[in-house]
Every structure is written in structure tokens, then in C-alpha cells.
Backbone as ProteinMPNN parsed JSONL, in Angstrom:
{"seq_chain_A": "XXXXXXXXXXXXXXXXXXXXXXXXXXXXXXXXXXXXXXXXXXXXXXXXXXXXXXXXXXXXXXXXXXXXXXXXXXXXXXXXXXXXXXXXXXXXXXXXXXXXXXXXXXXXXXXXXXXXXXXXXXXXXXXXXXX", "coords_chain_A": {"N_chain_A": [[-27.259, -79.465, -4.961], [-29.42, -81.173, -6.204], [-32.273, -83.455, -5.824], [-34.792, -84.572, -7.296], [-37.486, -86.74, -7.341], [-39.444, -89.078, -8.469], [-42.669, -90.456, -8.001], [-44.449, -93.174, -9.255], [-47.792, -93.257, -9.264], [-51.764, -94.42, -9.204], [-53.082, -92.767, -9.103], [-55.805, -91.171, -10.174], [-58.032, -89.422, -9.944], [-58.13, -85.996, -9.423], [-60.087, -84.086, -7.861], [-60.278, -86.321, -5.511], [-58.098, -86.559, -4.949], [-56.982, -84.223, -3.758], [-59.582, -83.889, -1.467], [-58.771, -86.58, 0.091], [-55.865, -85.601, 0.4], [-56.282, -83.421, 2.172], [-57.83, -84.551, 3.957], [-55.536, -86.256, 5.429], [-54.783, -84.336, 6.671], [-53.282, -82.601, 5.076], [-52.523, -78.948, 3.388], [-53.25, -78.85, 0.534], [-52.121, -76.952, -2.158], [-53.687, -75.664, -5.023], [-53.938, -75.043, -8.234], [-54.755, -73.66, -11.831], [-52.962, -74.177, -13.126], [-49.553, -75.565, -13.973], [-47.712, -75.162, -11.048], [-44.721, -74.482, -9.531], [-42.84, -76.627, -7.789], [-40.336, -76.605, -5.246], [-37.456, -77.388, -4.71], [-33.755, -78.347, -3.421], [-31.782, -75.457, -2.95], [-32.018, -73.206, -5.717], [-33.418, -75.083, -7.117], [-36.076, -76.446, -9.358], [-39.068, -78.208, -9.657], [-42.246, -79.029, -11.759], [-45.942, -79.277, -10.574], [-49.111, -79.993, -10.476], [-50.172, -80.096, -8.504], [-49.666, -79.061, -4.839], [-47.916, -79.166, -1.872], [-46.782, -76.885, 0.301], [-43.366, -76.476, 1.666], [-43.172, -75.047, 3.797], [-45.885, -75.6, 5.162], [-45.529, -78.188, 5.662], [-42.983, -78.04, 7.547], [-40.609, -78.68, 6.7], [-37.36, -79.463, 4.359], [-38.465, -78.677, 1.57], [-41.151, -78.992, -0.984], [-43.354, -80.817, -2.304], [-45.023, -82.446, -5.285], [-47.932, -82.992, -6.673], [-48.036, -84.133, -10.186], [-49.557, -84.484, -12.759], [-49.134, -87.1, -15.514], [-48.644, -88.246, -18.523], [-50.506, -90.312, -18.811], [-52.489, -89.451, -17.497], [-52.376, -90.477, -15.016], [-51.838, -89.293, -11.159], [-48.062, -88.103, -10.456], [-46.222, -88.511, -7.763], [-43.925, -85.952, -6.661], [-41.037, -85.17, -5.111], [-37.843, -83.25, -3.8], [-35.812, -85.544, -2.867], [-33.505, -84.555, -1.118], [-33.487, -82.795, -0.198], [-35.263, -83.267, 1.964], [-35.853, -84.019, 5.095], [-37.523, -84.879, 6.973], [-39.49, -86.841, 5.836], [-40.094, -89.973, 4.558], [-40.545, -91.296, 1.71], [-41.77, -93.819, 0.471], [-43.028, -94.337, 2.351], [-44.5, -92.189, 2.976], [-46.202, -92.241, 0.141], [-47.512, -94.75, 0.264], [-49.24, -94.334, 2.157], [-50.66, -91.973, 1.12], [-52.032, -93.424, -0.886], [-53.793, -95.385, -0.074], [-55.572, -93.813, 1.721], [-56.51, -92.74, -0.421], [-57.203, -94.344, -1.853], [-59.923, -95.433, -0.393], [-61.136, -92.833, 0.432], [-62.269, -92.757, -2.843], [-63.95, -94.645, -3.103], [-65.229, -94.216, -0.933], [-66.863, -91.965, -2.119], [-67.878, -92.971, -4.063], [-69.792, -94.801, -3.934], [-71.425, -93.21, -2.068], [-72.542, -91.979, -4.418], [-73.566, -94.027, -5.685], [-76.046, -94.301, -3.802], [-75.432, -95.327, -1.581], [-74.884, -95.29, 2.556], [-72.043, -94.988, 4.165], [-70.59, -97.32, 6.631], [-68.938, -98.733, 8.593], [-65.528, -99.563, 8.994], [-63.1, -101.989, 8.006], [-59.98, -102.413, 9.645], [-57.664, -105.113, 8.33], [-55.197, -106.064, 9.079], [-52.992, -106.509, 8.202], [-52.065, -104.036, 6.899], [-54.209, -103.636, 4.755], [-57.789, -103.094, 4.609], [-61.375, -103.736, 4.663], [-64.683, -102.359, 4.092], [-67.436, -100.886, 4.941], [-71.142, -100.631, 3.672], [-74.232, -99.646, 3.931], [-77.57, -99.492, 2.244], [-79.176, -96.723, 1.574]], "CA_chain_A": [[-27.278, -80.9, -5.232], [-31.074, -81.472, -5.879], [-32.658, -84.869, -5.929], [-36.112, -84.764, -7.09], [-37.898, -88.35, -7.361], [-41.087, -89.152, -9.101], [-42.849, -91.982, -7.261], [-45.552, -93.47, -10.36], [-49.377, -93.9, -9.077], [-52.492, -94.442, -10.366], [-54.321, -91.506, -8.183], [-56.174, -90.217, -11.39], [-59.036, -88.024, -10.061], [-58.113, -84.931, -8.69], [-60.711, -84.023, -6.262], [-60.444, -87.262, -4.899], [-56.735, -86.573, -4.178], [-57.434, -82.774, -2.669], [-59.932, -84.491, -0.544], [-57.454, -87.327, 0.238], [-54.58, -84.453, 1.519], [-56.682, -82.376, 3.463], [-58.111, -85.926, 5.046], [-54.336, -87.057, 5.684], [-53.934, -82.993, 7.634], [-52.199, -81.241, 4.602], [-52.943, -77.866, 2.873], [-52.826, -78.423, -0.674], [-52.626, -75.722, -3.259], [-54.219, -76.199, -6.404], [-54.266, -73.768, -9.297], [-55.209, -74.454, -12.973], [-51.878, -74.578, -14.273], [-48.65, -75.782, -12.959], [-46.581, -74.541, -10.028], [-43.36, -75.128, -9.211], [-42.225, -77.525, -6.808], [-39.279, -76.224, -4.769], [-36.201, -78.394, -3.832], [-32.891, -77.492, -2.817], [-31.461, -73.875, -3.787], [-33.245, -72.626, -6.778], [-33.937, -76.249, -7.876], [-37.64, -77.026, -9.169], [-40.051, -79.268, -10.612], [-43.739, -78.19, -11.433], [-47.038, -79.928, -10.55], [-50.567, -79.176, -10.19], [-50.993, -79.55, -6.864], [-48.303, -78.948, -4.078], [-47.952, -79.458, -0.765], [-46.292, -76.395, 0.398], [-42.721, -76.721, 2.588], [-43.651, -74.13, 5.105], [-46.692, -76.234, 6.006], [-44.844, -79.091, 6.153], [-42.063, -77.733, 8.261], [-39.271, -79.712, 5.759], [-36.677, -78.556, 3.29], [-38.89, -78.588, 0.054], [-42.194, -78.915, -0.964], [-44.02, -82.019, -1.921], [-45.715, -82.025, -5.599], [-48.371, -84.31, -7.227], [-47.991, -83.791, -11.308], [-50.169, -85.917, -13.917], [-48.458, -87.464, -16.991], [-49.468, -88.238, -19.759], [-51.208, -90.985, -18.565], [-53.925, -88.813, -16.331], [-52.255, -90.499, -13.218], [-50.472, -88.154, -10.823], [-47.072, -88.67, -9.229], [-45.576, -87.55, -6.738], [-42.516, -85.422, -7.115], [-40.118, -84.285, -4.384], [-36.338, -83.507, -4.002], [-35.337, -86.065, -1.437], [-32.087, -84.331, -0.962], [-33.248, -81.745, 1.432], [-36.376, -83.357, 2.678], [-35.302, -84.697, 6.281], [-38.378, -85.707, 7.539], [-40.205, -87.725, 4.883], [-39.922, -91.473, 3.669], [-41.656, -91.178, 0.002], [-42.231, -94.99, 0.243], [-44.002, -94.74, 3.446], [-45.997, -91.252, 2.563], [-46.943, -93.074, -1.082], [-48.408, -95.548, 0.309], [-50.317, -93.848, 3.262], [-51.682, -91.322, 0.159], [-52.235, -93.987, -2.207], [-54.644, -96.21, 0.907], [-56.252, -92.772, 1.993], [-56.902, -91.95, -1.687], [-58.806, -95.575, -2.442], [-61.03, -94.767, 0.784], [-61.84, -91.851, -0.207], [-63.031, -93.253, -4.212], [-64.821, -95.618, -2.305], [-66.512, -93.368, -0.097], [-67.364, -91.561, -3.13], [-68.712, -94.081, -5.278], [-70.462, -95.595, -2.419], [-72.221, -92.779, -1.752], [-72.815, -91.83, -5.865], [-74.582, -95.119, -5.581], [-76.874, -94.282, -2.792], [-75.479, -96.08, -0.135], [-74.125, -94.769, 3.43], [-70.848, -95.709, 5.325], [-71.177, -98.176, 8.224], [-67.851, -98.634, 9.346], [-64.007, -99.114, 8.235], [-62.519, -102.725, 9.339], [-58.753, -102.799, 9.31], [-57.513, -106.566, 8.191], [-54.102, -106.178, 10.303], [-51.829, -106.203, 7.613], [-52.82, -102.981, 6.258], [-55.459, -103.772, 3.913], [-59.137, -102.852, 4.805], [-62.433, -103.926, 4.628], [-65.808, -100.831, 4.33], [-69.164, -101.753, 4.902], [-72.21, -99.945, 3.542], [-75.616, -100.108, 3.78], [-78.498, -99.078, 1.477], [-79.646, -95.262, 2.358]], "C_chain_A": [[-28.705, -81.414, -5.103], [-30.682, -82.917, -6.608], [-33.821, -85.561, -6.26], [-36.285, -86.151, -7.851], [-39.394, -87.977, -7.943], [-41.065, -90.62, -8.24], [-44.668, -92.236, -8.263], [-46.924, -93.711, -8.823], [-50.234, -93.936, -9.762], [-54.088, -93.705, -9.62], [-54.728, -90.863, -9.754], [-57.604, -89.164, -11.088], [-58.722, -87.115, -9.277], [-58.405, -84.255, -7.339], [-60.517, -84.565, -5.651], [-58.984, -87.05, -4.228], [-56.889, -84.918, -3.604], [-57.995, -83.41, -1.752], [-59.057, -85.269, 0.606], [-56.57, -86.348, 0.939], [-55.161, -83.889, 2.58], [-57.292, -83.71, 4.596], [-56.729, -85.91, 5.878], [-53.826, -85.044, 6.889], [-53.403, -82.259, 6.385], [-53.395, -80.135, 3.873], [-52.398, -77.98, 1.24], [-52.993, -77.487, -1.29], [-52.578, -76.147, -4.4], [-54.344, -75.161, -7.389], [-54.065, -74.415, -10.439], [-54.046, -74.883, -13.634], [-50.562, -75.263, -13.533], [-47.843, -74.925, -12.676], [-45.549, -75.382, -10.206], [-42.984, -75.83, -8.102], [-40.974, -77.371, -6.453], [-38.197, -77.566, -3.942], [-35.141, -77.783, -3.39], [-32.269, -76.389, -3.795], [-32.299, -73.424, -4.565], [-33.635, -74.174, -7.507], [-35.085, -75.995, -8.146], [-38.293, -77.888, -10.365], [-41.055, -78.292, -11.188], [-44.896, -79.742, -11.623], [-48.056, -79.581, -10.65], [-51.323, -78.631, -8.929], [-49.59, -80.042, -6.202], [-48.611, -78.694, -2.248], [-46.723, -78.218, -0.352], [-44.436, -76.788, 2.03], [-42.762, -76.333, 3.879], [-44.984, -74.792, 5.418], [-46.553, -77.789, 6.139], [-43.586, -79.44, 7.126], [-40.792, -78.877, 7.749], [-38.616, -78.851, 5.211], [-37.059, -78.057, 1.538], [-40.273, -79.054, -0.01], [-42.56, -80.291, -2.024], [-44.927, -82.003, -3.63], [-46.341, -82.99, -5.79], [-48.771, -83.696, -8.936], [-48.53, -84.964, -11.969], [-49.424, -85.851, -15.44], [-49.672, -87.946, -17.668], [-51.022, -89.312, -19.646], [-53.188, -90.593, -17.796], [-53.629, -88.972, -14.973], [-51.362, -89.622, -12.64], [-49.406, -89.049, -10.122], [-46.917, -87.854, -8.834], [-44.212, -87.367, -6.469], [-42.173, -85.057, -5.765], [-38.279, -84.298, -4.077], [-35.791, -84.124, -2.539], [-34.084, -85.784, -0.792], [-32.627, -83.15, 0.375], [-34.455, -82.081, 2.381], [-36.312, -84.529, 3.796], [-36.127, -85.619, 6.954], [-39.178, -86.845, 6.994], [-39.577, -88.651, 4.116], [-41.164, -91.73, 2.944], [-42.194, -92.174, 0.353], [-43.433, -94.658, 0.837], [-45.637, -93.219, 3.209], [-46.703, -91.579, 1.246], [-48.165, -93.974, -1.059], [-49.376, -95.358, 1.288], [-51.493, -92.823, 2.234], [-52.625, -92.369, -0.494], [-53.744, -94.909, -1.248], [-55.799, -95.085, 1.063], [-57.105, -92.497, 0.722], [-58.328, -93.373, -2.008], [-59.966, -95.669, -1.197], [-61.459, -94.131, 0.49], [-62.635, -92.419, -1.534], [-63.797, -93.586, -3.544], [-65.954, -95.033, -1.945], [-67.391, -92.539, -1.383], [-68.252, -92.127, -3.901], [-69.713, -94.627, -4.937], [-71.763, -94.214, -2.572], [-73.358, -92.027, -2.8], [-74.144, -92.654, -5.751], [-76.418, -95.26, -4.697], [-76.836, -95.022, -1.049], [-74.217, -95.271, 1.109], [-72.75, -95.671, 3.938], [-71.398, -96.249, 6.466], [-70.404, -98.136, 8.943], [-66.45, -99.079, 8.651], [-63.138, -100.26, 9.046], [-60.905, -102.975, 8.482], [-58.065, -104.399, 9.35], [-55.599, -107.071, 9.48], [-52.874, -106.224, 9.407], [-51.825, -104.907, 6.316], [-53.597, -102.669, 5.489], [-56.626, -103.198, 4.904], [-60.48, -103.305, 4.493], [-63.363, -102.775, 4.753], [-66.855, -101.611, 3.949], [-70.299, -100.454, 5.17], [-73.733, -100.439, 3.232], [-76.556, -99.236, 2.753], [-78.785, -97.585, 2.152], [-81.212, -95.667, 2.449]], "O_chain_A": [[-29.125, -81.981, -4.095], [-29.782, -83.376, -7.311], [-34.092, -86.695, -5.865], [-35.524, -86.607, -8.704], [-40.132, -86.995, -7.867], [-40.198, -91.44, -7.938], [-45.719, -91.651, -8.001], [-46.766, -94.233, -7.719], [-50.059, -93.619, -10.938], [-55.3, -93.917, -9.597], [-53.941, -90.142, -10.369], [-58.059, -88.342, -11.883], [-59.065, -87.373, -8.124], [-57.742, -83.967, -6.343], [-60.364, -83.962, -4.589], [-58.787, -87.368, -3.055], [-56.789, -85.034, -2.382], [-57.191, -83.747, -0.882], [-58.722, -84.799, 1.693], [-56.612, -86.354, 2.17], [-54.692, -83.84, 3.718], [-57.149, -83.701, 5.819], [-56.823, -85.534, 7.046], [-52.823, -84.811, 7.563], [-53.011, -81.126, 6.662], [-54.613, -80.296, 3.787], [-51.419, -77.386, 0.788], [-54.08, -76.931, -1.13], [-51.696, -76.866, -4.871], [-55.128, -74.277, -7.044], [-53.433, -75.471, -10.477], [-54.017, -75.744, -14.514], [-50.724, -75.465, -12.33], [-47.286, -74.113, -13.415], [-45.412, -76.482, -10.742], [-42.78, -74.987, -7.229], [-40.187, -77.934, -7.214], [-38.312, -78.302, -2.962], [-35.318, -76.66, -2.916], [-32.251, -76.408, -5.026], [-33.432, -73.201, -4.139], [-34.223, -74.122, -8.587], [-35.589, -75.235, -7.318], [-38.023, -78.088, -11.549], [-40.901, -77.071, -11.18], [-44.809, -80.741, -12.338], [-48.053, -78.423, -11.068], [-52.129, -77.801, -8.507], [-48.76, -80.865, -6.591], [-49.515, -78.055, -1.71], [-45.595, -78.573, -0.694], [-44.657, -77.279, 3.137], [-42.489, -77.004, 4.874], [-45.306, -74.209, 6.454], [-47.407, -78.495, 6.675], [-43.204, -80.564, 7.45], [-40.247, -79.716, 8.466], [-38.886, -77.654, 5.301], [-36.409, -77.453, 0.685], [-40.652, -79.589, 1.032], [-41.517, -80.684, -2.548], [-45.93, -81.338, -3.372], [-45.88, -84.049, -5.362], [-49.694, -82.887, -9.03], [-48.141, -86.125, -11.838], [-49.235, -84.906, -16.206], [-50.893, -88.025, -17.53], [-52.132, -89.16, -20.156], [-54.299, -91.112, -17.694], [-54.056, -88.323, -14.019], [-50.361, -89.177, -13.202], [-49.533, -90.114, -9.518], [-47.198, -86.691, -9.121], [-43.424, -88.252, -6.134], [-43.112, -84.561, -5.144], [-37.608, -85.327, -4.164], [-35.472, -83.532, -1.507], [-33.576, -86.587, -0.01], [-32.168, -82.885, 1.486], [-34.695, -81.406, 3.381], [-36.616, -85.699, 3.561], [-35.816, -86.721, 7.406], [-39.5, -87.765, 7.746], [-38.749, -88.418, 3.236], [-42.276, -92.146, 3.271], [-43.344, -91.93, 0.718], [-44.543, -94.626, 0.306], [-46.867, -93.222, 3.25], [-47.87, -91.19, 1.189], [-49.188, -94.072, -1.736], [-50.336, -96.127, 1.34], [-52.713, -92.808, 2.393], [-53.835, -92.172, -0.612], [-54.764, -95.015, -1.928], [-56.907, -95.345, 0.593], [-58.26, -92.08, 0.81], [-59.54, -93.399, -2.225], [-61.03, -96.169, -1.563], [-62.561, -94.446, 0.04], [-63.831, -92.573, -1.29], [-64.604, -92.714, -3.221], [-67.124, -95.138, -2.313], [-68.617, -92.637, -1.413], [-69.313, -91.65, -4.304], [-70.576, -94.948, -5.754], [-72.839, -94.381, -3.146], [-74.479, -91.618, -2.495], [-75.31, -92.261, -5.726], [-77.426, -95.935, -4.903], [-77.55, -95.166, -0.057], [-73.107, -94.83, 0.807], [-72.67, -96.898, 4.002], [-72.354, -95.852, 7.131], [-70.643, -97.631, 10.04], [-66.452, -98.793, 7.454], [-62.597, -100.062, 10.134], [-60.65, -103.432, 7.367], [-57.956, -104.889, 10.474], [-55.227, -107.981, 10.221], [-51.773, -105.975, 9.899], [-51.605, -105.025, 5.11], [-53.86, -101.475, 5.343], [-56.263, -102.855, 6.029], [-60.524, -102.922, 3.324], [-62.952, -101.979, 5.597], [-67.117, -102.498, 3.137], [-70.435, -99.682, 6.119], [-74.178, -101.334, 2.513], [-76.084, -98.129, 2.494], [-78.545, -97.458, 3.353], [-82.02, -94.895, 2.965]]}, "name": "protein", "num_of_chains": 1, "seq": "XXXXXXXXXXXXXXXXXXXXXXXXXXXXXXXXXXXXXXXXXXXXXXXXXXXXXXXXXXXXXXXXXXXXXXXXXXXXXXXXXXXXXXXXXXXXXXXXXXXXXXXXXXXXXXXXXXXXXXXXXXXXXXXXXXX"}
């Protein structure tokens, strides 16, 4: 009885989302083509990049697949995956991921990180200075 979910974003650069996972603690695997994304029994998806189940200690593995669009989502079969609320890991990627750009772009530009002020209702504020 698989259940896999797509949850739309608009994470479109790659690195920036590798970066992004291994920031957030995970072990993504990335290879040029797509894998399969495991749900329950022989269920599966495929993505590009996957968050394996065995290093998530869950029932299924975790993917992020780009449509047509360039942006990736994120696929998993919420039927066997006990520990994880998509909403809440969506939007902890999706925050992590525009930090990261940021930091990126930021530093493209020439300018360093200063510091990282949280507004209290989960938004953010980043403040950089000239290098």
C-alpha cells in the first residue's frame, strides 16, 4: 500500500541543495542519472538525489527529482515513513536552501557573512559586509 507524495519547490540549483542536506546532517547520494526512491515493498519512485532510508533510520527513502520545470521536489512514500512530517521537513529544506543561495551569492559578490538574525516568526535577516 505505497503512498508516495511529491511536495512542489522551487529549489532549482543542485549544488545548492547537496550543500543544503549535508548542512541540515543528511548524506545525500547523487549520481548523473536517476535512482530509485524506495517506499513500501518493492514500491519506487526515481530522483536524482536521495536521501537514503538506512541513514535516516525510517521506512523509505527520501527523494528530490526535477521536473520539467528545473525545480526539484521532493518525493517520498508517506505510508511507511513514521518519523517524518513532509510539511515540516519542506519547509526546514526549503529555509536552509535560501541561506545557503544567499551565502553563495553573497560571497560570488565579494562580500563576507557577519551574522544570521532570526525575526521570531521564522523568517531571517543576514548581514554582510564588503571583503
Amino acid at each position: 500500500m505505497s503512498s508516495f507524495r511529491q511536495q512542489t519547490t522551487e529549489i532549482n540549483d543542485q549544488k545548492c541543495l547537496e550543500d543544503t542536506l549535508k548542512g541540515l546532517g543528511y548524506k545525500p547520494t547523487v549520481t548523473g542519472d536517476k535512482q530509485k526512491v524506495r517506499g513500501h515493498g518493492s514500491e519506487t519512485s526515481k530522483a536524482e538525489i536521495i536521501l537514503r532510508k538506512e541513514d535516516l533510520q525510517d521506512g523509505g527513502d527520501i527523494g528530490f527529482a526535477k521536473d520539467s520545470k528545473g525545480n526539484f521536489a521532493i518525493i517520498t512514500d508517506t505510508y511507511v515513513m513514521r518519523k517524518l512530517n513532509l510539511e515540516k521537513f519542506t519547509k526546514e529544506v526549503k529555509q536552509k536552501y535560501a541561506e545557503t543561495k544567499i551565502r553563495k551569492q553573497a560571497s560570488a559578490a565579494g562580500l563576507t557573512f557577519l551574522r544570521k538574525i532570526d525575526n521570531g516568526n521564522g523568517g531571517f535577516k543576514m548581514q554582510f559586509v564588503k571583503a
